[in-house]
N, C-alpha and C positions, 0 to 999 in steps of 0.2 A: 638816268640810273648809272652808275660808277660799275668798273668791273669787281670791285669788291660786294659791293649788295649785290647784282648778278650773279656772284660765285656762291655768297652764303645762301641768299634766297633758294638757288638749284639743288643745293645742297641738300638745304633742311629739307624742301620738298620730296627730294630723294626720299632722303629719312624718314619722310611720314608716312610713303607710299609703303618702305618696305617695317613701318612697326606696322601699320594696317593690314599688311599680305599677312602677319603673323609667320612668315615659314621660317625664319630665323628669331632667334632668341634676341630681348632688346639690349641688352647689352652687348650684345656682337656688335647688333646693326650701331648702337648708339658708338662705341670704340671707332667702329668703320668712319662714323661721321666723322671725325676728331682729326684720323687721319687725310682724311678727303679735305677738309678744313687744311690742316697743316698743309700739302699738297698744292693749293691753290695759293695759299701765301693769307690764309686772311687770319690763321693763329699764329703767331710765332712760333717757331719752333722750339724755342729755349720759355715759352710757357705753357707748351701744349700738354701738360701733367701737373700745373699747379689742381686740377681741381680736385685732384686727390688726396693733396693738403688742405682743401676748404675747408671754414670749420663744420660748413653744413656736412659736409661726407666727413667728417670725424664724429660728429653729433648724432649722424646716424649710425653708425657703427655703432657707439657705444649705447644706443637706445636698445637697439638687436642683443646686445651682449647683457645690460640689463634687465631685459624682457623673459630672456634665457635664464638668468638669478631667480626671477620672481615663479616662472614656469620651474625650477628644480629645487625651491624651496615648496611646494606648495602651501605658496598662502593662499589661493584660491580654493582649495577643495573643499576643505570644512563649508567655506561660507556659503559656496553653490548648492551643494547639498541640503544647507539652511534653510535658503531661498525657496527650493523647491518646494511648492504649495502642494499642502493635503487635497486636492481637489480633480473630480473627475470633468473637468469644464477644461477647456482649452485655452480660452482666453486668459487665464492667472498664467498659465506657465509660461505661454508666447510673453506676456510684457515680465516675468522674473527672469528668466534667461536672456530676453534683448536689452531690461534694462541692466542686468546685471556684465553685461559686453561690451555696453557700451562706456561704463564707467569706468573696468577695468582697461579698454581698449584708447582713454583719455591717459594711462600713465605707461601703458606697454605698446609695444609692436601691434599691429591688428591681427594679425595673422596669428600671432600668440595667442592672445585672448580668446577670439576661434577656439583654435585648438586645445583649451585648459576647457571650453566650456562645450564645446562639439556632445563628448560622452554624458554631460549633464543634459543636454537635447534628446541626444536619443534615448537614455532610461526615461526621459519625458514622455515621448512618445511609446517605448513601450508599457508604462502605467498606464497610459488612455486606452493600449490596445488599437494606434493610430498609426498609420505610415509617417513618415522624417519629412515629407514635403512641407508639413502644415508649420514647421518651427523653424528647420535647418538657414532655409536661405531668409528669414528673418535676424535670424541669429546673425549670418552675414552682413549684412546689410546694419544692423543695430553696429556691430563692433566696428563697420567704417565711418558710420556719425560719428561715433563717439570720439574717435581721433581728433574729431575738430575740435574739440574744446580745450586742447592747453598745446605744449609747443611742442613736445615731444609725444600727440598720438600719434601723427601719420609725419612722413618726411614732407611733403608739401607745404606744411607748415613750417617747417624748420627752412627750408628753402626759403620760401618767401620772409621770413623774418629776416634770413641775409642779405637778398635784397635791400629789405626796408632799411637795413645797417647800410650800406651801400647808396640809397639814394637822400637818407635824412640824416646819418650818421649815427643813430642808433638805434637796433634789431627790434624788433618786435618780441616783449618778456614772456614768462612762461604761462600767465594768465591773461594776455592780452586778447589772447582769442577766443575767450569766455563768456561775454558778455552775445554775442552775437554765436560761437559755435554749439554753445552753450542750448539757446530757445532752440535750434536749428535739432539740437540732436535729441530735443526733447519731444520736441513736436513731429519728429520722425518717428522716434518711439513709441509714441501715443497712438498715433496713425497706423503702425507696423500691427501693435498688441492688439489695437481697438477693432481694427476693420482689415487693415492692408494686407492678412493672412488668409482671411478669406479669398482673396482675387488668386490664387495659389490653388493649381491642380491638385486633384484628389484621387490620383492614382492609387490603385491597390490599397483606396478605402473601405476599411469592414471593419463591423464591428467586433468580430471576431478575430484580427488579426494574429499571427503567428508569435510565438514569444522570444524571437529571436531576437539579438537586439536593436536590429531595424529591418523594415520589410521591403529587403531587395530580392524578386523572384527570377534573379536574372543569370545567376551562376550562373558556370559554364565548368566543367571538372571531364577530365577520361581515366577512366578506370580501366586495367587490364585483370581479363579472367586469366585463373591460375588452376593446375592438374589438382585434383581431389580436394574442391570445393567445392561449395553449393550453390557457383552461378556454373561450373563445369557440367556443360552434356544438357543446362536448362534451355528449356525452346527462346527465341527470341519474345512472343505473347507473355511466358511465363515470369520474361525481366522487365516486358513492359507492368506487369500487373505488380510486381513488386516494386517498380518506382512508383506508380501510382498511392499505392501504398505509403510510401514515405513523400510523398506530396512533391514527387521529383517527375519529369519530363524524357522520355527516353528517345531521343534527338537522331540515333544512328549509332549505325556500327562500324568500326576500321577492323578491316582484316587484310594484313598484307601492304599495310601502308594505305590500303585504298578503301575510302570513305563509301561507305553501302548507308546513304540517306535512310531509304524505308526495303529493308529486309524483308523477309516472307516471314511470315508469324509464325510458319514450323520452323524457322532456318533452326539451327541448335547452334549453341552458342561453343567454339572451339579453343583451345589452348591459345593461349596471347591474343583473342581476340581482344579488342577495347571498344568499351561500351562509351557515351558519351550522354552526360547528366546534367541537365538543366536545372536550375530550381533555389529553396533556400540551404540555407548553409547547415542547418541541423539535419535536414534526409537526405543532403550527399556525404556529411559524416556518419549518421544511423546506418545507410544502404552499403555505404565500405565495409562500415563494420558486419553487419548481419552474412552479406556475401563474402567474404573477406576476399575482396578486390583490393588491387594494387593501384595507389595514386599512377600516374604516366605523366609525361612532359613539362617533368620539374628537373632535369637534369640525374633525378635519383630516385628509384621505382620506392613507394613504400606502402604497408600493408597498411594491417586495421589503426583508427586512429582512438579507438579506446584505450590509454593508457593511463599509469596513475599518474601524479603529477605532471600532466601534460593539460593545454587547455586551446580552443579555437578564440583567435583574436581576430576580427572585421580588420581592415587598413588601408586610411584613404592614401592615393600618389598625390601630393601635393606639387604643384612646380615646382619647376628647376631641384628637386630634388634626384636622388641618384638615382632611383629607379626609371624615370621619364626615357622615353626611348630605346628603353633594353626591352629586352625578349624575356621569355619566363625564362630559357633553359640559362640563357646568361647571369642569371641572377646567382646561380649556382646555390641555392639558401641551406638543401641540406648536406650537402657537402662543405659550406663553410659555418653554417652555424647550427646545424640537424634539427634543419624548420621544415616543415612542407609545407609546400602552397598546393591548397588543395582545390581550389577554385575563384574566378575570376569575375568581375560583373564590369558594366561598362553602362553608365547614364541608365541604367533600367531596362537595358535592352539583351537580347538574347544573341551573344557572340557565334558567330561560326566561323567554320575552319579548325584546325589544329591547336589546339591548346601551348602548344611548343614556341609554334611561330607568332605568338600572341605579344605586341608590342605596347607596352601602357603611354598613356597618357595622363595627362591632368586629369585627377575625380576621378580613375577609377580604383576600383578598390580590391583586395586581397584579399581572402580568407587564407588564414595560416595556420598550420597547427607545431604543437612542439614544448616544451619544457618552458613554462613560464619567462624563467630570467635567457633563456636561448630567443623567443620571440622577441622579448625588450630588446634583444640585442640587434638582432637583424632590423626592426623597424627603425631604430637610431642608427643604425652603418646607414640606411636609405635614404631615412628622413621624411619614412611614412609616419601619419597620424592615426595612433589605435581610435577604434570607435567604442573603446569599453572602458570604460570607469575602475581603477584599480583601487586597491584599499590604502589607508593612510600607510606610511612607511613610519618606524619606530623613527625618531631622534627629528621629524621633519619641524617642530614646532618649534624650536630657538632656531632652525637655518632661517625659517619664514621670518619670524621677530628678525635676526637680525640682516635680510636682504629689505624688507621696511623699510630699519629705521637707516641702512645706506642709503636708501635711493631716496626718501625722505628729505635726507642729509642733505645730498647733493643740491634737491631743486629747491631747498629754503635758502642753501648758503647763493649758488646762482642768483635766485628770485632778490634777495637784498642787497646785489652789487657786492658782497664779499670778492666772488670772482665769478671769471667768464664761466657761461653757460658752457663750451665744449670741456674745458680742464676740470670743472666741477664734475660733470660727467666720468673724465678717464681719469677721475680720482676714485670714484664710486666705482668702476670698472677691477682696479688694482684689489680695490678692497674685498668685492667679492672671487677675487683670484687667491688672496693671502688667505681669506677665511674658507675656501674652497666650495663654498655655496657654486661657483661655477668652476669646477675642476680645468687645469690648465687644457688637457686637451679638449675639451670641446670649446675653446675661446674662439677658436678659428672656423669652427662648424656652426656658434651662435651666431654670427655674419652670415645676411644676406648678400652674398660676394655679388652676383649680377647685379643688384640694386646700386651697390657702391662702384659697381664702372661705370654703370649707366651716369649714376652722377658727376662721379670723376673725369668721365667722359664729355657729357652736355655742358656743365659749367661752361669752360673753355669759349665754349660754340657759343652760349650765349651772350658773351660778353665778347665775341664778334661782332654779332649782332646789333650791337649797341657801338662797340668801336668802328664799324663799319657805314654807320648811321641806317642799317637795316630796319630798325626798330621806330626809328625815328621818324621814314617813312611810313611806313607800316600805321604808326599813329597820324599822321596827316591823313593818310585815306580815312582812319576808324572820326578823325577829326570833322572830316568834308559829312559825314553820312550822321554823325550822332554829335557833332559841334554843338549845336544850337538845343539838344537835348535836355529834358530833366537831370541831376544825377539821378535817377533812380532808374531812369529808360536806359541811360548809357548802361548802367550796373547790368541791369538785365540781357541787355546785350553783350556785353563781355562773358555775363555767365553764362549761357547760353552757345558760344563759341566756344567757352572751356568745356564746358561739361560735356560736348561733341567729343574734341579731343581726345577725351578721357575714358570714352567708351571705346576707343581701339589701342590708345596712349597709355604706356607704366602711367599711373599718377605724377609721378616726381617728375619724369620728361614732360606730362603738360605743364606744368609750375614751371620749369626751366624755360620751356618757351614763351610760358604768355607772361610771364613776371614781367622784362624787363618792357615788354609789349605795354603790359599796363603803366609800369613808370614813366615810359616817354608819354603816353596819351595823359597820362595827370600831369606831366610838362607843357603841353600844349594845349591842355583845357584849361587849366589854374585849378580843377577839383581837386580834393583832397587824394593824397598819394597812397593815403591809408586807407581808403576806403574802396580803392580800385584792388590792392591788394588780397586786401581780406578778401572783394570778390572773387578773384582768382584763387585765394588758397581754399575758400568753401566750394567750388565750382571743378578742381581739382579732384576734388573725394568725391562726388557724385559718381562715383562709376558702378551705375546700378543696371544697366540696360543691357550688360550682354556678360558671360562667362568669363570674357578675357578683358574685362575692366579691371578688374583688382584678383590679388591669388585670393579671395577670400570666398568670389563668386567662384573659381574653378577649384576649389576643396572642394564645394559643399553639389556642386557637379555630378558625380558619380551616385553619393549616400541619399542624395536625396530624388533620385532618380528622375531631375530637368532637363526638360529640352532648352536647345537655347531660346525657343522664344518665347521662354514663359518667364525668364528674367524682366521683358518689360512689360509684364500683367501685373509686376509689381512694382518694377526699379522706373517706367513711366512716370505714375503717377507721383510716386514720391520722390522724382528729382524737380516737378513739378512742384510740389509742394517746398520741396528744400528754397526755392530761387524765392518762393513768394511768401516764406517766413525769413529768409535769410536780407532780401534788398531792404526793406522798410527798416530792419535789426541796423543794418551798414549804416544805412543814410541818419537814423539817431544816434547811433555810439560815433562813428566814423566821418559824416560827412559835416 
């Protein structure tokens, strides 16, 4: 072994150990790689930033920017609503909402599609009268199949088709990966609608559930009592009996900074003392109001939240958006936008400690209150996702038609060799810039920036890799073990090692690693290049097995109140099933 494969091999290992710790963000770590790389000598230094020219990291850009058009035309809303079945049975809605994610989630962003269909889930669930666990993370999991079926649902694909440009001379087109991502995401579908939702906890199932618009009992809100009102001078019994009342939880009392767990049932309740309330989001805004307590630990004390035009919107923390990692009081919302956050939930569980010092993470979610267009405002400075369903906006029906027939445009003129696949795109890009379907400021906020270093970043490294003859190693060992094999045993082992990956790996960084991994081993096999491929770019998206496989499992995190190991009661079985509807698909169209 050369000091140059020594250096990259240390390297990536590095790298994998610290995307698996998860304590740093992958785009840090992946940038840090690039440099460590340069460092040792095995990037050039005067190439170590083409990958941010690559057309795969422009292709993605403008997929995220497109996605962005389609999500603020709403053409989706009408149709979801459509979709939604008259029926008190659960099974019609689980396969209209997963198939309806998964189709949209083959021409947009995944993440997007999510989010346009998220609040169509949960009026699901409140029709049935059923907790979010029985739809949400199916819904998830529907809009990551779906990707595989053409070139721009998921970047994995688009990666790998640069590849396939790079080792046959030309990419893999916009329907190439239909035929095979195609049965894959149907048959995932089927299985999700059919059965695979049952294997799905049934938390805070009843039939009688709450009619809020999903049933998280996990709030957590502090209220402060105020002189000459009706929680002033009340015994502590007498506020427990009124939370109980409003189906709230009365958790403890702060007085003087210092938290009194379980008070004496005479204590009387005194001036700024803070109550602290458990429960759903409708009896910690009823009990505000009736007592007229003061929100606390939002930066800005505020009273009742009965007002007229004002309304409570749910809001999941999506990754790497801006809220991740700040505090409530940092957030500062009614001082910059006069929102309050009036309570906070976490995976379904019941927070403790200070409200103040409360630091979000991925999935968890907000209760907000405040003047309709002031909410819209603060969950877009963030990059929260409401969980409620708004009404159609006047004038939205020609932005829809005409963000269509752009994106339309673009992949028929691409799909017929007019022109490249990226410039097709940042043509369609300009256009919904000129026509303002995506207003110029948000162009830069429709970019998933981490995603686009991470790639900009890895590119570089893996074409190390392969310069370094790392890769080409790497395939001799998978050669000595799986040489003599069927294709179809080799396929499965390859998928099999990706789909690991992928369950602690961004998607895109496994596709950057195992690509060209797979290209040397169809060098040294003589199988088909395409068929190694495609398994890597389906084996890529399987990330069903834990929260931090894809942003799509830790959105749905919070709302739909999973632990992590109930992602593989479901994401198990059906990566299983993906590998063994997807190898026999490879080995006909592919091999």
């Amino acid at each position: 072994m050369t000091y140059a494969q020594s250096a990259i091999f240390a390297i990536i290992l590095i790298a994998l150990c610290l995307f698996a710790w998860g304590r740093w963000r992958h785009d840090i770590v992946a940038f840090g790689t690039l440099m460590a790389a340069v460092v040792v000598g095995v990037v050039p230094a005067d190439r170590a930033f083409d990958g941010f020219g690559h057309p795969a990291t422009i292709t993605v850009a403008a997929v995220l920017i497109l996605s962005r058009a389609l999500m603020n035309a709403g053409a989706t809303d009408q149709i979801a609503r459509m979709l939604l079945p008259d029926t008190q049975h659960r099974t019609p809605h689980v396969a209209a909402v997963c198939g309806l994610g998964a189709v949209l989630s083959s021409f947009m962003n995944n993440v997007g599609a999510l989010a346009l269909l998220m609040p169509v889930a949960m009026k699901a669930a409140q029709k049935l009268k059923q907790p979010p666990s029985f739809i949400l993370m199916p819904l998830a999991f529907a809009s990551i199949l779906g990707g595989l079926m053409t070139l721009v649902g998921t970047p994995p694909n688009i990666i790998i088709a640069s590849f396939r440009g790079d080792a046959v001379g030309a990419p893999f087109q916009m329907f190439d990966f239909l035929p095979v991502g195609g049965v894959v995401a149907a048959a995932g579908a089927v299985f999700i609608a059919s059965f695979g939702w049952r294997l799905l906890p049934k938390r805070g199932h009843t039939e009688n559930a709450p009619t809020d618009l999903f049933n998280i009992e996990a709030y957590v809100t502090e209220a402060r009592v105020l002189r000459d009102t009706p929680a002033f001078g009340m015994s502590y019994a007498d506020a427990d009996t009124q939370a109980h009342k409003h189906e709230l939880v009365l958790a403890g009392l702060i007085r003087r900074a210092k938290r009194i767990p379980r008070p004496q049932r005479d204590e009387t309740l005194k001036l700024n003392d803070v109550l602290i309330l458990e429960g759903g989001a409708k009896g910690i805004d009823s009990m505000i109001s009736d007592l007229q307590l003061k929100i606390v630990g939002t930066g800005k004390e505020t009273g009742t939240t009965h007002f007229k035009d004002t309304e409570l919107v749910e809001a999941v923390v999506p990754p790497r958006s801006r809220a991740e990692g700040r505090t409530v009081g940092s957030l500062r919302l009614p001082a910059r936008f006069d929102v309050n956050l009036l309570a906070v939930s976490r995976e379904g569980q019941r927070r403790h400690g200070r409200l103040g010092t409360f630091r979000f993470r991925p999935g968890d979610v907000m209760l907000l209150h405040g003047d309709p267009d002031h909410v819209a405002e603060a969950t877009a400075r963030f990059g929260l996702l409401p969980l409620e369903t708004r009404g159609a906006t006047f004038g939205k029906q020609k932005a829809a038609l005409a963000a269509l027939i752009i994106f339309v445009a673009a992949i028929a003129a691409a799909s017929v060799g007019l022109i490249a696949f990226p410039i097709a795109l940042g043509i369609a890009v300009m256009a919904v810039v000129v026509t303002n379907i995506v207003p110029l400021r948000d162009i830069y906020e429709s970019v998933d920036w981490p995603v686009i270093i991470l790639l900009g970043a890895l590119i570089p490294v893996g074409i190390a890799m392969e310069t370094t003859g790392a890769t080409a190693l790497i395939a001799n060992i998978l050669f000595m073990v799986v040489g003599d094999a069927p294709l179809w045993l080799m396929l499965v082992g390859l998928m099999v090692v990706t789909a690991g990956l992928s369950a602690v790996l961004n998607n895109a960084a496994t596709a950057v690693v195992m690509a060209p991994i797979a290209v040397a081993l169809a060098d040294r096999t003589l199988v088909s290049v395409d068929a190694l491929l495609m398994a890597v770019a389906v084996a890529a998206s399987t990330a069903f097995l834990s929260p931090v496989g894809h942003q799509n499992n830790t959105i749905v995190l919070g709302p739909g109140g999973y632990k992590f190991t109930d992602y593989a009661r479901l994401g198990a079985p059906l990566t299983i099933l993906v590998i063994v509807t997807a190898v026999p698909m490879i080995v006909w169209v592919w091999g």
